[in-house]
Backbone as a printed PyTorch tensor [residue, N CA C, xyz], in Angstrom:
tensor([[[ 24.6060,  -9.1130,  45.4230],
         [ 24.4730, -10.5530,  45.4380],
         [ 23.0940, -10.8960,  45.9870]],

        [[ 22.1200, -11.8590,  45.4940],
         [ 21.1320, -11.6080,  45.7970],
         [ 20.9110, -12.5300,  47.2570]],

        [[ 20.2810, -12.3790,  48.0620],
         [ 19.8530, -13.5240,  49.1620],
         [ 19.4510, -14.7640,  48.7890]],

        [[ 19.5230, -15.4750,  49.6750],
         [ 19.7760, -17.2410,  48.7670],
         [ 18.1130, -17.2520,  49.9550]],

        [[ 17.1680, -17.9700,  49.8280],
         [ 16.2400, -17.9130,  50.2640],
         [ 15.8770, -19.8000,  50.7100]],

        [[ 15.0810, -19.9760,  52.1170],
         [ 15.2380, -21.0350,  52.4720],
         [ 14.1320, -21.6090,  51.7210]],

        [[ 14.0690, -22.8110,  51.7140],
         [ 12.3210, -23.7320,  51.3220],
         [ 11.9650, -24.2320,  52.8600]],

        [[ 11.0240, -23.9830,  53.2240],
         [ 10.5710, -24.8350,  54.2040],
         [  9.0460, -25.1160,  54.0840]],

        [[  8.9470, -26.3610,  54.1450],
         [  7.8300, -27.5540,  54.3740],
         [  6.6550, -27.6710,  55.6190]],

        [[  5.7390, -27.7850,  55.3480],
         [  4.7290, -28.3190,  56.1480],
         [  4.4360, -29.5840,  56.2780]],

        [[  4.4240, -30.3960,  56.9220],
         [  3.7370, -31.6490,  56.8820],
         [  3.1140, -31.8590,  58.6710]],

        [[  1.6830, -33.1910,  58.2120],
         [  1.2690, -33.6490,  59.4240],
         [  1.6450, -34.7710,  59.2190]],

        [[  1.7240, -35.4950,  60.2090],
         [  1.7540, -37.0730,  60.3670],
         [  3.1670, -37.9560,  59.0740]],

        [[  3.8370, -36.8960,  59.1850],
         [  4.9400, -37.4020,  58.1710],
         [  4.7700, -37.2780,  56.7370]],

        [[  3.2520, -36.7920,  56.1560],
         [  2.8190, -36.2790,  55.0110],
         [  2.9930, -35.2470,  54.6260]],

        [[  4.1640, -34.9240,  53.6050],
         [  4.3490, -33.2910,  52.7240],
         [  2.9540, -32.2820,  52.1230]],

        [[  2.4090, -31.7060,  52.7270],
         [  1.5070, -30.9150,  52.9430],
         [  1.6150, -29.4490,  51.5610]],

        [[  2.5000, -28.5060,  51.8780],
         [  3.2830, -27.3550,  51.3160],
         [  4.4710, -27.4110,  51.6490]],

        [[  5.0180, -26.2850,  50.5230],
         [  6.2690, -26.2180,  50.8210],
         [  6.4230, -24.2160,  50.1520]],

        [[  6.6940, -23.6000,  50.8310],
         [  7.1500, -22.3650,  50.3300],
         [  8.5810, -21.4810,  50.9490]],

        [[  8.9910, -20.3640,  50.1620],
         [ 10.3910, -19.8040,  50.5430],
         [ 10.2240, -19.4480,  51.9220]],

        [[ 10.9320, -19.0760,  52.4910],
         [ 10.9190, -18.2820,  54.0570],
         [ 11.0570, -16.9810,  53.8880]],

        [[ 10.7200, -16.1730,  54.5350],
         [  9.5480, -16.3400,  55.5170],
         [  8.0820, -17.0600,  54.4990]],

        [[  7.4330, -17.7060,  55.2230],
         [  6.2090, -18.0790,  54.6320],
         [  5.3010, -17.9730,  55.2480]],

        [[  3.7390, -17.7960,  54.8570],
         [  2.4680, -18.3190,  55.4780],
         [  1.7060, -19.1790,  54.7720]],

        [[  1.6690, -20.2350,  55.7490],
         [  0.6880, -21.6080,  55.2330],
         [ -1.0560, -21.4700,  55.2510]],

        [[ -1.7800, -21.2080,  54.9420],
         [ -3.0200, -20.8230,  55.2800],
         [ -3.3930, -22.2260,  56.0240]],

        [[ -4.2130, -22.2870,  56.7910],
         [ -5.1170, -23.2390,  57.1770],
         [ -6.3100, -23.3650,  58.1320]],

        [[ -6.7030, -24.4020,  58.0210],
         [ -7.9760, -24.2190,  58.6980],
         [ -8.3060, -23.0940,  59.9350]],

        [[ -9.0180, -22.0930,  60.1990],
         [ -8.9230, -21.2650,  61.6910],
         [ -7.7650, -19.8550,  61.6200]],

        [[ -7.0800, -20.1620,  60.3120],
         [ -6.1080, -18.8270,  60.0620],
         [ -4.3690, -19.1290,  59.3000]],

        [[ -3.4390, -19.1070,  59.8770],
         [ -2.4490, -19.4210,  58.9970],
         [ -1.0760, -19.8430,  59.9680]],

        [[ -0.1690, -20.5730,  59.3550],
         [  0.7360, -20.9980,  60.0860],
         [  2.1810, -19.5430,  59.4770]],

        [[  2.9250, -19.2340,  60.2780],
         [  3.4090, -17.8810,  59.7550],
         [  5.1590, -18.6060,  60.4690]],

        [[  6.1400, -18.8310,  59.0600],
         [  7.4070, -19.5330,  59.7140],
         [  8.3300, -18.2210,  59.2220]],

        [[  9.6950, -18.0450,  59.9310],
         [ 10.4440, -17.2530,  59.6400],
         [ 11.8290, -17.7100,  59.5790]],

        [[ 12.9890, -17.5340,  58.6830],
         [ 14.1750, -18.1260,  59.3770],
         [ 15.3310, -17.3090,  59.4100]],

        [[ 16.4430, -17.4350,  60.3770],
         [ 17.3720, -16.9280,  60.2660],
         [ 18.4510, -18.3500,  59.8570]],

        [[ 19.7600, -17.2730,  59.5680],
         [ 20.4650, -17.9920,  58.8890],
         [ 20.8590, -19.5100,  59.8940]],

        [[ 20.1940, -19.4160,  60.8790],
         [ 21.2080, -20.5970,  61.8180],
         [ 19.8540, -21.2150,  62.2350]],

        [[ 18.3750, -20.8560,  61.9010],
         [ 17.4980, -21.6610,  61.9090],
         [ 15.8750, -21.2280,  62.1010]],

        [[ 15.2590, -21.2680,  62.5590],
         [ 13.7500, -20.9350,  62.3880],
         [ 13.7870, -19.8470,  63.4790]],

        [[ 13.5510, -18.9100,  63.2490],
         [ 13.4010, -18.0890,  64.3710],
         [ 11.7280, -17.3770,  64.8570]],

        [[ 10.6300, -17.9880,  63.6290],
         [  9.2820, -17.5440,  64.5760],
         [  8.6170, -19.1320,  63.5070]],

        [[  7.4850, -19.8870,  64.1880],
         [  6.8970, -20.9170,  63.6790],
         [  5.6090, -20.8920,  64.7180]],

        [[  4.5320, -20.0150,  64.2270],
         [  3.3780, -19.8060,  64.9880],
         [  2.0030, -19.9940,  64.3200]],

        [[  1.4490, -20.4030,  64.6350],
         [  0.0320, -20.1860,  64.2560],
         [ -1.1040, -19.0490,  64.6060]],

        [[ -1.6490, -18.4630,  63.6140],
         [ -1.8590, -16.8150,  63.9650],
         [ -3.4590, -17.5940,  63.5580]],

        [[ -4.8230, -17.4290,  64.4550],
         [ -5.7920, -17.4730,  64.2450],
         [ -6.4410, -16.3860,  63.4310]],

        [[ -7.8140, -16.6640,  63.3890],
         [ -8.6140, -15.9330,  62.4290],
         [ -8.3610, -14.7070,  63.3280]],

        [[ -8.9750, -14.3830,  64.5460],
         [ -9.1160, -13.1750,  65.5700],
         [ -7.7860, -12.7850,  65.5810]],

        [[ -6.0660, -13.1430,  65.3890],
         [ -5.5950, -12.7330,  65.6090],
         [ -4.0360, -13.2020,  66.4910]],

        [[ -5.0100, -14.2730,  67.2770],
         [ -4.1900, -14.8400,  68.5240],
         [ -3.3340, -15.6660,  67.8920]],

        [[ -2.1380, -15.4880,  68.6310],
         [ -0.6270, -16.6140,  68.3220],
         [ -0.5290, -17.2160,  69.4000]],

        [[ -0.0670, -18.7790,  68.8820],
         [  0.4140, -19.6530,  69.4880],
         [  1.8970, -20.2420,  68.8970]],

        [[  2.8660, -20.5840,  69.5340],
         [  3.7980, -20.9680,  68.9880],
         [  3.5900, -22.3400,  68.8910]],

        [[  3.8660, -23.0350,  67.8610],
         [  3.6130, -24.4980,  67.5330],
         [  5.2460, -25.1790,  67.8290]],

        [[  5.0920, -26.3380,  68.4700],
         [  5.4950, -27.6610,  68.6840],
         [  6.5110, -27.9220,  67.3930]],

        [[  8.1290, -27.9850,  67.9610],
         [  8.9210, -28.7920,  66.5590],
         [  8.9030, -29.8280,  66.1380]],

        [[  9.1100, -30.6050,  65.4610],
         [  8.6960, -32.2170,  65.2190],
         [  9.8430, -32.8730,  66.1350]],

        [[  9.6520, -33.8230,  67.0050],
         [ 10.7410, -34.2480,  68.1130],
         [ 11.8450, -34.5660,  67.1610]],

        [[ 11.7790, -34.8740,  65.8960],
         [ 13.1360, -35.5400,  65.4670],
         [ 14.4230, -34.8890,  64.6190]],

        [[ 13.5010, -33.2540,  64.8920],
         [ 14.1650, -32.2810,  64.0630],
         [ 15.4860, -31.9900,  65.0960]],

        [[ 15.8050, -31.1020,  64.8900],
         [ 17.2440, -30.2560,  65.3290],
         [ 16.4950, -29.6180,  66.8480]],

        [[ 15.6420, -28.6510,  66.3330],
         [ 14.9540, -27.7440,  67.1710],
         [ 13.9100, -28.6990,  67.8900]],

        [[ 13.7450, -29.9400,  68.2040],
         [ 12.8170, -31.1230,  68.8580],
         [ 13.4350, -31.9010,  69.1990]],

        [[ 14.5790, -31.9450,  69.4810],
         [ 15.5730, -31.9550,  69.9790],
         [ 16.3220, -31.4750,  71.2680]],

        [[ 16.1790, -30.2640,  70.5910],
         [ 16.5530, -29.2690,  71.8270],
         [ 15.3610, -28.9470,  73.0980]],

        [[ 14.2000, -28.9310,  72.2930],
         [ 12.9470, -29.0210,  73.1460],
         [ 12.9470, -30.0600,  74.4490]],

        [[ 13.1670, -31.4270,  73.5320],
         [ 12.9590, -32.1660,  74.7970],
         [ 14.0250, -32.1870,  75.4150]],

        [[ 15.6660, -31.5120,  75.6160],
         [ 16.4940, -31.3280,  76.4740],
         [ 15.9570, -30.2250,  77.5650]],

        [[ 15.4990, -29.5070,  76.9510],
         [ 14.7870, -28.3030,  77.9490],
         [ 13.4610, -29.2240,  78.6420]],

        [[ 12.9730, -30.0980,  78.1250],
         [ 11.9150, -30.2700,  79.1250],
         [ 12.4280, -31.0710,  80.5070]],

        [[ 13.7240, -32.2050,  79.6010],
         [ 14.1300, -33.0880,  80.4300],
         [ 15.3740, -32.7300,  81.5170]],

        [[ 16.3430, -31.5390,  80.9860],
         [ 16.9580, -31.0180,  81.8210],
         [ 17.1420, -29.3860,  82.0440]],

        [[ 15.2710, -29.0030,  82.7130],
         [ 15.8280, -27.4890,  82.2660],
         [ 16.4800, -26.5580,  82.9140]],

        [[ 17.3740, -27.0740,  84.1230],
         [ 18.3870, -26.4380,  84.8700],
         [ 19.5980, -26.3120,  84.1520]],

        [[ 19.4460, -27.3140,  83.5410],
         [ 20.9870, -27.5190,  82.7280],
         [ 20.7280, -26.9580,  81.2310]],

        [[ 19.9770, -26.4620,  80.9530],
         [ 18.8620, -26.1090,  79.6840],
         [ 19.1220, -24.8600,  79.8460]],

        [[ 18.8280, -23.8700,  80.8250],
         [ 18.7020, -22.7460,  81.5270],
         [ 20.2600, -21.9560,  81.5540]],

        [[ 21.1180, -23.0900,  81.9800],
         [ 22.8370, -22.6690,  82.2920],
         [ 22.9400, -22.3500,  80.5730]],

        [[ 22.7910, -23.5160,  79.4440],
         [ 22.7070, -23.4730,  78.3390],
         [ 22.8730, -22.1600,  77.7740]],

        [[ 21.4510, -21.8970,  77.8250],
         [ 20.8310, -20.6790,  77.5250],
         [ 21.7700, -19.8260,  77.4630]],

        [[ 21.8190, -19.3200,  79.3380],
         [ 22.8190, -17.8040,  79.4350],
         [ 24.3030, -18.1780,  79.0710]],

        [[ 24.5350, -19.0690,  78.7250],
         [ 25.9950, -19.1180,  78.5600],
         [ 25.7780, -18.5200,  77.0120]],

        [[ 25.2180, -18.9860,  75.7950],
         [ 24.7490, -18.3090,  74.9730],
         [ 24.5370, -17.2980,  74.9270]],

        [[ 23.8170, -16.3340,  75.6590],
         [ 23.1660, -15.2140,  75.5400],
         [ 25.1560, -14.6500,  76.0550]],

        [[ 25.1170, -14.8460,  76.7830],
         [ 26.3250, -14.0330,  77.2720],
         [ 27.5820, -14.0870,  76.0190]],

        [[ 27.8640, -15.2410,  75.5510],
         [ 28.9590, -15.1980,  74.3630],
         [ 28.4010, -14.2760,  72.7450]],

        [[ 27.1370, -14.0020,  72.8500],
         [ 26.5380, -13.7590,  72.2410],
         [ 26.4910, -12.0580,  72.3160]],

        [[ 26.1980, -11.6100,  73.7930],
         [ 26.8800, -10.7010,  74.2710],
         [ 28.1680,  -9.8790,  73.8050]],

        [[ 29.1400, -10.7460,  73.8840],
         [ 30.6300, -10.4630,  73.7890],
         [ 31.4560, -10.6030,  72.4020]],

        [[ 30.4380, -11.2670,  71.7590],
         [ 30.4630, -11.2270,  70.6230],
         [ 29.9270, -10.0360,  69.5630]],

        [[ 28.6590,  -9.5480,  69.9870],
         [ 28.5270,  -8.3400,  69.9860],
         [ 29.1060,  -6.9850,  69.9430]],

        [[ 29.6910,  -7.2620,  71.4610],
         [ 30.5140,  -5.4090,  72.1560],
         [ 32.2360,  -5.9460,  71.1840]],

        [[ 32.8370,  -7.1870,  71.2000],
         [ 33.9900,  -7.1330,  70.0660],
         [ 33.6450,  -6.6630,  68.6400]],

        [[ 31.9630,  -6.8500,  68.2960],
         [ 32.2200,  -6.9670,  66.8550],
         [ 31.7730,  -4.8680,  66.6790]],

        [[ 31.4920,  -4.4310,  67.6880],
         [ 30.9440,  -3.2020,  67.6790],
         [ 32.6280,  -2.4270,  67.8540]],

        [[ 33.2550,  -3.0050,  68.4770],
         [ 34.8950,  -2.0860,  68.9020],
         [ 35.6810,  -2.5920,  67.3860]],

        [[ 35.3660,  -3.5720,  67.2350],
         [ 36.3080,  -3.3920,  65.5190],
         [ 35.6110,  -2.8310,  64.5760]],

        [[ 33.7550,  -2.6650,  64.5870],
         [ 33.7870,  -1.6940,  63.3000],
         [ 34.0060,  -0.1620,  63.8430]],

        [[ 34.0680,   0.2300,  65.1830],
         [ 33.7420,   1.6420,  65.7020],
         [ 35.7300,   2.0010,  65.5850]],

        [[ 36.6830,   1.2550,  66.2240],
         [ 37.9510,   1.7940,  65.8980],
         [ 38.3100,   2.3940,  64.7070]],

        [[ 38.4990,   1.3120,  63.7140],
         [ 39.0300,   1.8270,  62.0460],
         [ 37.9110,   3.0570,  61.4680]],

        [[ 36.7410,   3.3070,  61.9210],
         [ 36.1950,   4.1820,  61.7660],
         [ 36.4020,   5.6770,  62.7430]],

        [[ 36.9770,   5.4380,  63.5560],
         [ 37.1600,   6.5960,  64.3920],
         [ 38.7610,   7.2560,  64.2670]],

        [[ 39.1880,   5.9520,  63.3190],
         [ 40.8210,   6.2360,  62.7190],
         [ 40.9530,   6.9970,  61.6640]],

        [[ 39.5960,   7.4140,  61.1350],
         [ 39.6370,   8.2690,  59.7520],
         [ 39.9480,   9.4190,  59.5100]],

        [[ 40.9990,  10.1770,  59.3980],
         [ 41.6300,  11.4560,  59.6120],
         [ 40.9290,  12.4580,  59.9010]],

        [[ 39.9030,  12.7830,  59.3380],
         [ 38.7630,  13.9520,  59.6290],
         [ 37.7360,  13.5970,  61.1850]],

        [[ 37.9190,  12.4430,  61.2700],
         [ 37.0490,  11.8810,  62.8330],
         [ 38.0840,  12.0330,  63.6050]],

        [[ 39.3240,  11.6600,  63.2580],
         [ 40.3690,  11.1630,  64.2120],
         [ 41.3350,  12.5910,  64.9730]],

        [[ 40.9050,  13.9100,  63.6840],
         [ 41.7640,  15.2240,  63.9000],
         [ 40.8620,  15.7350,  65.3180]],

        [[ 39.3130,  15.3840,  65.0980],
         [ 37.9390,  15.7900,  66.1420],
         [ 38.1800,  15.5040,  67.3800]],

        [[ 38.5380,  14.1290,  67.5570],
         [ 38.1330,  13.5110,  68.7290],
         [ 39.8000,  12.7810,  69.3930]],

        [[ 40.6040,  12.8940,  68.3300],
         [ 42.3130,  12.4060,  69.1340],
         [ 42.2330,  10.8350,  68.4090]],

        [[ 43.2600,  10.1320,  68.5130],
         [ 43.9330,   8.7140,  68.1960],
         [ 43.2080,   7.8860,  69.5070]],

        [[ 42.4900,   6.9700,  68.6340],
         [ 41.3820,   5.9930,  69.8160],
         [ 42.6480,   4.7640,  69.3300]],

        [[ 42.7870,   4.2910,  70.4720],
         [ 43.3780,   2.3980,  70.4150],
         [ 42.2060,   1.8130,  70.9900]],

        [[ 41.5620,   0.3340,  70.2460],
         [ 41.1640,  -0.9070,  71.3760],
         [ 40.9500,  -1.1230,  72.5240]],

        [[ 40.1780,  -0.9930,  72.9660],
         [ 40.0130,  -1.4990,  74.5340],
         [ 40.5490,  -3.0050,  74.6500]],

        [[ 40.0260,  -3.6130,  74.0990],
         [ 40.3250,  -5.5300,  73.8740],
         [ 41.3780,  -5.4810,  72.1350]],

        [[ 42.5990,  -6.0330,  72.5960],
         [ 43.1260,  -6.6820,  71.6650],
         [ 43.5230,  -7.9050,  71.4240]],

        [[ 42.7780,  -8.6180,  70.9500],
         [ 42.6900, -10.4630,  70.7410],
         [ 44.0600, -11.0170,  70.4610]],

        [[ 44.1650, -12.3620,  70.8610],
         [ 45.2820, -12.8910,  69.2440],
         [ 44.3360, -13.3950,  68.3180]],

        [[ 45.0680, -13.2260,  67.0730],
         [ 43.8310, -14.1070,  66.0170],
         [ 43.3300, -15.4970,  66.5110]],

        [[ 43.8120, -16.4770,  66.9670],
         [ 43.4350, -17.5880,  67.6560],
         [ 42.1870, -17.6240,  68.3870]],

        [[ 41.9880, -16.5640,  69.5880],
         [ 40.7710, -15.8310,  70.4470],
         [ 39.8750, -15.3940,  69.6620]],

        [[ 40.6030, -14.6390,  68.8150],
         [ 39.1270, -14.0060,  67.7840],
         [ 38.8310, -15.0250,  67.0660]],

        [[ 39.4950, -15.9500,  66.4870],
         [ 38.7850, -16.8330,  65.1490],
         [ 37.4450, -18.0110,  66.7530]],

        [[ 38.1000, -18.0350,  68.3130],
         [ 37.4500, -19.4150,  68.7120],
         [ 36.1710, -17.9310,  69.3540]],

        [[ 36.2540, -17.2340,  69.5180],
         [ 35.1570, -16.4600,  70.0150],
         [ 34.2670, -15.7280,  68.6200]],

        [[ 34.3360, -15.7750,  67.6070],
         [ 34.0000, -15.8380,  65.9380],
         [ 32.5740, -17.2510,  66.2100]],

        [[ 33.6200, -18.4730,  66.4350],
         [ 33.0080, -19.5380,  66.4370],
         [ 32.2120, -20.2030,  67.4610]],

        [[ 32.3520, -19.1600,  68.6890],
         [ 31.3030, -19.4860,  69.9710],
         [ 30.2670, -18.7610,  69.3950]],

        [[ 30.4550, -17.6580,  68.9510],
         [ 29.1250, -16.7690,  68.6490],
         [ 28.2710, -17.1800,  67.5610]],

        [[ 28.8730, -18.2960,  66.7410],
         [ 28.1390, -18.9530,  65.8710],
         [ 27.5790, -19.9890,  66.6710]],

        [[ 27.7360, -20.7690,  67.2540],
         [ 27.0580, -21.7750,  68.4190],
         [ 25.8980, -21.1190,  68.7960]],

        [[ 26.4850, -20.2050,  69.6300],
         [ 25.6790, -19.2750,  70.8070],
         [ 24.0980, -19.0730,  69.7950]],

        [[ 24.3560, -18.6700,  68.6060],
         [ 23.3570, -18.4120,  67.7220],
         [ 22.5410, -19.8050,  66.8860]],

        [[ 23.2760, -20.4810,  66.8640],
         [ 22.3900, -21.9600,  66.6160],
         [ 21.6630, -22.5720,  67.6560]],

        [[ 22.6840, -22.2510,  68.8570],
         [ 21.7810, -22.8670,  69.9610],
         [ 20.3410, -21.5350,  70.3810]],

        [[ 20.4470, -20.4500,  70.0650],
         [ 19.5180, -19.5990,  70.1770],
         [ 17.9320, -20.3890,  69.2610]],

        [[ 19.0670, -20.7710,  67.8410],
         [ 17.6120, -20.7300,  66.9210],
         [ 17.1330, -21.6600,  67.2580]],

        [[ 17.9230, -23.0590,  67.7280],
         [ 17.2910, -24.0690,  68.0000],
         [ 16.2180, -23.8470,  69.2210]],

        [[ 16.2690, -23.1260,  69.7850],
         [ 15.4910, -23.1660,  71.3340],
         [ 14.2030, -21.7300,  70.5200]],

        [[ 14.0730, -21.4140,  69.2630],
         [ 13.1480, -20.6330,  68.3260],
         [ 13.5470, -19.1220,  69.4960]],

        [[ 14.3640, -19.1510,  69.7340],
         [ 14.6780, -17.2710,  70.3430],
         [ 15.1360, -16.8300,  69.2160]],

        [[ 15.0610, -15.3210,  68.7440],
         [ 15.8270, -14.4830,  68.1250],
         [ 15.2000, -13.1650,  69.0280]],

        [[ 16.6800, -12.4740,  68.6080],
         [ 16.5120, -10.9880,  69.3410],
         [ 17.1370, -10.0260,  67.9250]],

        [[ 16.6510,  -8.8740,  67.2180],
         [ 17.2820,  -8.7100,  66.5370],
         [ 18.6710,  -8.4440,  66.3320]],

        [[ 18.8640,  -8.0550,  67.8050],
         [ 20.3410,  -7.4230,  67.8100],
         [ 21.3730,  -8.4110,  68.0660]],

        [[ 21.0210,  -8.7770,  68.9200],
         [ 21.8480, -10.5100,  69.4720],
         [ 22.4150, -11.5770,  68.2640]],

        [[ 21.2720, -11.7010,  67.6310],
         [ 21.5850, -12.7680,  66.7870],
         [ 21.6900, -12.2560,  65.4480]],

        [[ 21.3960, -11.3670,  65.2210],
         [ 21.8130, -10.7110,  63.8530],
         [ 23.3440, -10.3600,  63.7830]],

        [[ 23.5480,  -9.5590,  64.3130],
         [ 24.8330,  -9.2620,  65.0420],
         [ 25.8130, -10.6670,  65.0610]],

        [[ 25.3110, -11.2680,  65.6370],
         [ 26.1240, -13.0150,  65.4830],
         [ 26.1460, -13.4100,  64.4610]],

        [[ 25.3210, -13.0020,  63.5250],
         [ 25.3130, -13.8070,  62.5380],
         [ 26.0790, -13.1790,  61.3440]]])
């Protein structure tokens, strides 16, 4: 199935500038603007000079991710709690999604004759798994919005 690929836009001052698939690079004056996305939102939007040097560029305040910016500027204690509460469901979302593909694989008669009958460490009700499914999708929007990605973290979430 092939990957469905994002469009994302450039503009200054509210003027449509370019527009190309993601990942993209915008060339411009001094070197190039270089955007990336994951499925839950932009995960690199930098400007790479001629010499080399990156800067991460500014979201437009009225976006999703400019948004979240000015919550972090305006409350970043409570911005901060944000964060690790994310990182941590994000976490746990992780080590569950690693024990359900590592069990049924360690259940496979020729692994399983090697090493003995493995059970679960954590066994959910479906209810737990479908609302911890759906924190780890949060956990990962609120990642992209704040432009973090880690590969493992949020790939993994995603």
């Amino acid at each position: 199935m092939p990957r469905k690929r994002a469009q994302r836009g450039m503009s200054s001052a509210g003027i449509a500038h370019s527009s190309a698939s993601a990942p993209a690079v915008f060339p411009v004056e001094g070197g190039a603007i270089e955007v990336a996305v994951s499925q839950f939102g932009l995960k690199r939007c930098h400007l790479v000079t001629a010499d080399g040097a990156e800067h991460q560029l500014f979201p437009d305040p009225r976006s999703a991710e400019g948004r979240r910016a000015r919550f972090e500027r305006r409350r970043p204690g409570l911005s901060r709690l944000v964060g690790a509460i994310s990182t941590v469901a994000l976490l746990v979302g992780v080590a569950l999604l690693l024990q359900q593909i590592a069990v049924p694989v360690l259940r496979i008669p020729p692994i399983a004759e090697r090493i003995g009958h493995v059970e679960p460490l954590v066994v959910l009700p479906l209810w737990l798994n479908i609302t911890l499914g759906l924190t780890t999708a949060a956990a990962s929007t609120e990642r992209a919005l704040r432009l973090r990605f880690h590969w493992l973290l949020d790939a993994a979430g995603n």
